[in-house]
Structure formats: C-alpha cells, structure tokens
C-alpha angles and dihedrals in degrees: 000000000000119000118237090227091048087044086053092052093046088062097038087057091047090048087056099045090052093048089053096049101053087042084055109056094034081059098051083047095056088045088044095057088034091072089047099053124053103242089067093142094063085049091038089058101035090047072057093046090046094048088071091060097090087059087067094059099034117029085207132126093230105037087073092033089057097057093047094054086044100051091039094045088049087046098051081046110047105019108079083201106098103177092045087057096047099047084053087048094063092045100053094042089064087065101077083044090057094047085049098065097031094115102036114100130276113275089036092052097052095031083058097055100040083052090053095044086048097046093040093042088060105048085049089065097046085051094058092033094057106019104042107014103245108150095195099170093040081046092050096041077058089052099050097050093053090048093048086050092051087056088043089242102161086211121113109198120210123226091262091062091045088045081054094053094047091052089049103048092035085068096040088056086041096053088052096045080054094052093047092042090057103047084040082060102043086049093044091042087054084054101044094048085053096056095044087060085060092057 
C-alpha cells in the first residue's frame, strides 16, 4: 500500500510537470509570435524571463532546465527563422546558469554570469559569422561611419572600435536585463507564494 507521504510526492511531481508543460507551450507560442512581429527583442527577453518561472515552483535543477530544452527544441522545429532561435537559445541558456549561482555571494554571483553573457555572447557572433554569414561588428562599424557623416564627424572607425562599442554596450544591456530580471522575480516570487497558500 501506497504511503501517504509517497502518495504526496507522486502528486507534487505531476503538478510540476504540468506546470511545466503548460509553461512551456504558452511560452513557444509567445516566441513563436515574437519572430513574426518587430519588436522580437522585448519578446525575446520577457519568453527568458518566463523560463525562470518553473524554479519558482519547483527549486530543482531540472525543473527550470526542462522548460528551457522544450521551448528551444519546438523553436528550432516549428520557427523558419534560424538566427532568431539561436539568439533565444543563448538567452535562455543563461537561466539554469542563473539558478545555479542564486545563492552564491555577491561578487561570485554577478562575476558568473558576466562571464556567461561574455562567453555566450561570443560564440553567438562566430555562429552567425560563420554559419550564416552575418558580419555584426562589420555591420555596426558601418553603422558608426554613416551616422558620423550625417553629423558631419570627419572620423572613420575600424571594426575593432566598433568590436569595442558592441562589447561595451552589450554589458551595459546586459546589467540593466539583470536588474530588471531580478525586481520582475521577486514580484513574481511574492505572487506565486500567494497562490501556493490557496491551495
């Protein structure tokens, strides 16, 4: 016969897969509609931020892990748009990492996941360097020198300054997705307590 306590686990583990599934798929169907629509970077951050949702059901490694290899593998499936994908892919991978180093202090918290965003940020633009033959920093030095014409700056700046720029301004994005991604999880955390005291 059946422990009250392991019965009590059996249910706990359904209710998180559930949770996970249906988090799952409302998720795929915001990317989805993300790669259609202009504004794809603001859907691109909130389906991340989203992704962190299932560690706040379930403190579990692969509670989180599992949403974000469901939502990736139905993106690379079902959305024809390959460098949208992999740019999510690279953003939602740095979740687990993030749950990974909640409780660590300070300077090791926020060192591991500048070195994440740096590391994944390069291998990103060798992907869609070599892969897909998307030249961004050659693109953005491009940039830079029409926009210096235009204000009638007599300056031409090379790809490494340009290289320089992006890196610079890449952390500094990064910085303020963190913030927000912090106050957006205490918020949601409040919300999903709450709900857990109704059950």
């Amino acid at each position: 016969m059946m422990s009250a306590k392991s019965s009590m686990n059996r249910i706990e583990r359904i209710r998180i897969i559930t949770i996970n599934g249906m988090l799952s798929a409302l998720l795929f169907a915001l990317l989805y509609v993300g790669h259609l629509t202009p504004s794809e970077w603001t859907v691109l951050i909130l389906v991340s931020y989203g992704c962190y949702l299932p560690y706040l059901f379930a403190d579990t490694f692969f509670s989180g892990f599992s949403t974000v290899l469901a939502v990736n593998v139905l993106g690379y499936i079902f959305i024809p748009r390959i460098t949208y994908v992999i740019t999510f892919s690279f953003i939602s991978l740095y979740i687990p990492v993030r749950w990974l180093v909640r409780n660590k202090n300070l300077i090791l918290r926020w060192s591991t996941k500048y070195a994440y965003y740096n590391f994944a940020f390069f291998v990103w633009l060798k992907i869609e360097s070599a892969l897909l033959g998307i030249d961004i920093i050659g693109d953005t030095s491009k940039s830079i020198n029409r926009l210096l014409e235009v204000l009638l700056i007599n300056i031409q700046m090379s790809n490494t300054f340009a290289l320089i720029a992006v890196i610079l301004f890449g952390n500094l994005f990064f910085t303020v997705y963190e913030i927000l991604f912090e106050k957006v999880m205490r918020y949601t955390h409040r919300w999903v307590k709450s709900i857990a005291k109704r059950e």
